[in-house]
Structures are given as C-alpha cells and as structure tokens.
N, C-alpha and C positions, 0 to 999 in steps of 0.2 A: 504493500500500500504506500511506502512511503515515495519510490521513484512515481508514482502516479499522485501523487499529491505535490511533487514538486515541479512535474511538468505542469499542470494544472495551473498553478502558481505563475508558472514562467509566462505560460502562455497568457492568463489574464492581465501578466505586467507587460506582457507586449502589445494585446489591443489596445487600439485608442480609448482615449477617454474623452469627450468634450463638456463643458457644463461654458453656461450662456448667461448662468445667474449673478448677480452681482459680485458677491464673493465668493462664486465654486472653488472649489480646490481640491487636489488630490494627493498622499504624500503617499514615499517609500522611503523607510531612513538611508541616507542623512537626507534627503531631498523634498522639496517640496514644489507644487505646482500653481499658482494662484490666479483667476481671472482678474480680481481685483480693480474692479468699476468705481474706484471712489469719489470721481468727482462728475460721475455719469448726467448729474442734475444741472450741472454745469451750460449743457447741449443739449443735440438731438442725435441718437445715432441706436449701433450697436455693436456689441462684441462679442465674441466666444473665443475660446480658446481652448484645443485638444493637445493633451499629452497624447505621444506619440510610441513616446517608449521611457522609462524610471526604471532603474535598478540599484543599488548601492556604488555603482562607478558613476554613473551619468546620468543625463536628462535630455529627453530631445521633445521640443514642444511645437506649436505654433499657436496663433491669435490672428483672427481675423475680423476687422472693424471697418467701420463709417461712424466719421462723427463731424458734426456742423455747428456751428455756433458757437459761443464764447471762445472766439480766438486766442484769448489770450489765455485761455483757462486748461490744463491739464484732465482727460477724463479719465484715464486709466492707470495703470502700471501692472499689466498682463506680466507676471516673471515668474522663475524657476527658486529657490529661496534653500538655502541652508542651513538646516539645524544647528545649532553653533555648541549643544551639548551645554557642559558647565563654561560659566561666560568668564574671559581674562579682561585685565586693565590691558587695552591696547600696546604697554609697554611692554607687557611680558608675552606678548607674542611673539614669536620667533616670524612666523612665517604665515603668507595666505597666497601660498600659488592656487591658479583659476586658468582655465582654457576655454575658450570658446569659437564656435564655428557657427556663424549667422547670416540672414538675406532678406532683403525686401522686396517685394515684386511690383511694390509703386514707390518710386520714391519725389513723387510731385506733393505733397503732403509736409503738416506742420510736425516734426516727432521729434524724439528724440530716441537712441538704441543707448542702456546705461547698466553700469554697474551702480546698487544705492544702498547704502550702508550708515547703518545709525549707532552712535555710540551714546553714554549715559555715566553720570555719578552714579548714579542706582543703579545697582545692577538687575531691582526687580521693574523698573522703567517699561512702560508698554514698549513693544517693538516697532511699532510703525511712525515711532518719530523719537527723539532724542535728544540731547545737548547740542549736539555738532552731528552733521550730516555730509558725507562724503559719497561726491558724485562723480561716478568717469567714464564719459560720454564718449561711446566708440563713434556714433555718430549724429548731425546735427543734420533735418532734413525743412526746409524751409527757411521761416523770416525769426523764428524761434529762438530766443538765448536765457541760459540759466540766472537763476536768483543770482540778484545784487548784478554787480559789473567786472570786469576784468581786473586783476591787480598784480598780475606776475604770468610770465614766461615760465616753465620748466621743462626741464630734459630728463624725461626716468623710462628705466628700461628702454634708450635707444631710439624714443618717440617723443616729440617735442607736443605742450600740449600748451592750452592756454588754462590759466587759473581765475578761475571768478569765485568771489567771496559774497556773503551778503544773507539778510533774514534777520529777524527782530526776534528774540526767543531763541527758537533754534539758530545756532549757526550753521551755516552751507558753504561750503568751499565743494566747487564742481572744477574738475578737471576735462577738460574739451580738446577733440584731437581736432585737424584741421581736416581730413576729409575721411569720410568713414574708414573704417578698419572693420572687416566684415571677420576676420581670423586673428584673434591675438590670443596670446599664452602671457600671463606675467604673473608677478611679484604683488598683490596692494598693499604689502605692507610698508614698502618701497614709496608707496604715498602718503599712508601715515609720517613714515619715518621725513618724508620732505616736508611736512605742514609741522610736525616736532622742530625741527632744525633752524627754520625758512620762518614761520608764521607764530610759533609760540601755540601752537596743539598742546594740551593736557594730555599726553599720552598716560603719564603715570598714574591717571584722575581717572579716566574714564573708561569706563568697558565696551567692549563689542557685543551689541546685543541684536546685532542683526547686519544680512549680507544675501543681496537678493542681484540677480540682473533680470532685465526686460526692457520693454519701450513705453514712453508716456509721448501718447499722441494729443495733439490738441485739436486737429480740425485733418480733414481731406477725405478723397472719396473711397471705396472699398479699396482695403490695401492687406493685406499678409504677412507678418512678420516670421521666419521660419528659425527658428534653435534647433539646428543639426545636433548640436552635441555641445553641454555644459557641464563643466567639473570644476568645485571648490572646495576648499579643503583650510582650515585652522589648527595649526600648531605653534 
C-alpha cells in the first residue's frame, strides 16, 4: 500500500490547481502558493492563478489577469511564498540563495515581476507587512515606479540596479533592475547586507518574517504571468 499511496501523492502534487478567489492558496512545505487579490476593490478586472506543479524542491505557477482602473493603485500580488520555519534577526542569517525562471506573454501592461520580503522587531508581527520592506524588481513593465523615489545606484551580484526608498510606517527600499531579467539565480542576503553597510538597515533589530516572489499588476489587458520554476531557501 505504501508505493501506491505515494504515487497517489505524487500524482495529485503534479495536477494543476487553480482557485480565482480572492485569497486561494495552496501549500506543500517549505512552499507556498497565493492568489492574493488585495487590493482587487481598487479596479475592475480579474485573476486566477494555477499551481502547476509544488514539491519540496520547487514551485512552478502561473496567474492570469485583466484589470482596469485605479492606475495608480496595485491589485494583486499572485506569488509563490516560503515558509521561513523559526524566524532569525536578519543579521544572523548567513544566506538566502533563490533561482528563478519567469515570462510574460503581454508585456504592454502597468506591472511589476518582484521579489517582496518583510522584516519586523516582532518577531510575532503579521506577515504581510513589516518594519522595513525589501523589494527586487526583476522587472518594471509600463509608466509604473516603486514607493518613494530613487536614492542610490548599486552593483550586487554583477547586476546594477536602481535603489528607491520611501513609505511613512513601513519603510521600503525597492531594488529595480533596468530591463527585465526573466532568469536570475542570486544571493538576497547580498541586499540586506548592502542596505546594513550603505543605508543604516537594523539588521541586528529585525527579523525575516516573510519572503514571497510574484507580480503586482496595476492596470492592462488579459496578460499571463508564467513561474517555470522557483526555489528559496534561508540559512
């Protein structure tokens, strides 16, 4: 019984899965799946998003949306999300290699493709927002630019990005590459470590209590976002 309950297994973690509801989601440790519609009132549209395939190595998803109205306003953040297990003070992390292999099939549309990671004094701090909030925008697709404004150049991991700071509350330093990066492999701790050195980050103050990638669309017409394959990892 047991090889027939693990093909079983296998096989339900390889069919798709779609949900179209606000917050669907689907996990398989360390991973997780999320539709995540939050700011859906914002506009007019819609979204779903199908896991493709989750196992304990990776995650392959896609999201597919239309949304109109409030330009300037964020509706989504359709991502793949990582259990972070027991949470560290950013300092005492060693390491957060990540890979990813991504595509759009429209890219006339207001979006963004991101890594989005929130950190906290508390370490019991809800997850979907934080003290300081660390963005790193593979790509920028429109008239669309991150919280606050520009304030630094950086060169990490071999890839020059622009730095925007800005937010009342929360703070947000978003890292921006200049034209998409549809394939990267790197380091985020390599960002941390630059906003510690560079900006005066509380590394030793604050914990990592969350680390998700996906896209926040704000307006355009039916478009696709496809996650071939996502892997992250904290140590």
């Amino acid at each position: 019984m047991k090889p027939t309950t693990t093909l079983l297994t296998l096989a339900s973690t390889a069919l798709a899965q779609q949900f179209c509801d606000q917050y669907g989601t689907t996990s398989q440790a360390p991973y997780t799946v999320n539709n995540n519609l939050w700011g859906e009132d914002q506009g007019s549209g819609s979204q779903c998003t199908t896991v493709d395939n989750i196992s304990s190595d990776s995650v392959a998803w896609h999201t597919s949306w239309s949304w109109s109205g409030g330009d300037n306003q964020v509706k989504s953040y359709a991502n793949s999300q990582l259990d972070l297990g027991d949470k560290k003070f950013v300092s005492d992390v060693a390491t957060i290699p990540t890979s990813v292999t991504w595509s759009y099939d429209n890219t006339d549309i207001n979006a963004d493709v991101s890594y989005d990671l929130f950190t906290a004094a508390d370490v019991n701090h809800v997850t979907y927002s934080g003290d300081y909030e660390l963005m790193i925008w593979l790509a920028r697709y429109g008239s669309i630019q991150p919280i606050g404004s520009q304030i630094d150049t950086a060169t990490i991991g071999g890839q020059t990005w622009e730095l925007w700071y800005g937010g009342s509350g929360q703070q947000t330093y978003s890292f921006v590459a200049s034209s998409p990066v549809n394939q990267w492999s790197g380091d985020i701790k390599q960002f941390f470590d630059y906003l510690t050195q560079s900006h005066g980050f509380p590394a030793s103050s604050q914990y990592l209590i969350d680390l998700q990638f996906g896209t926040e669309p704000f307006t355009g017409g039916q478009s696709t976002l496809t996650v071939s394959d996502w892997t992250a990892s904290v140590s």
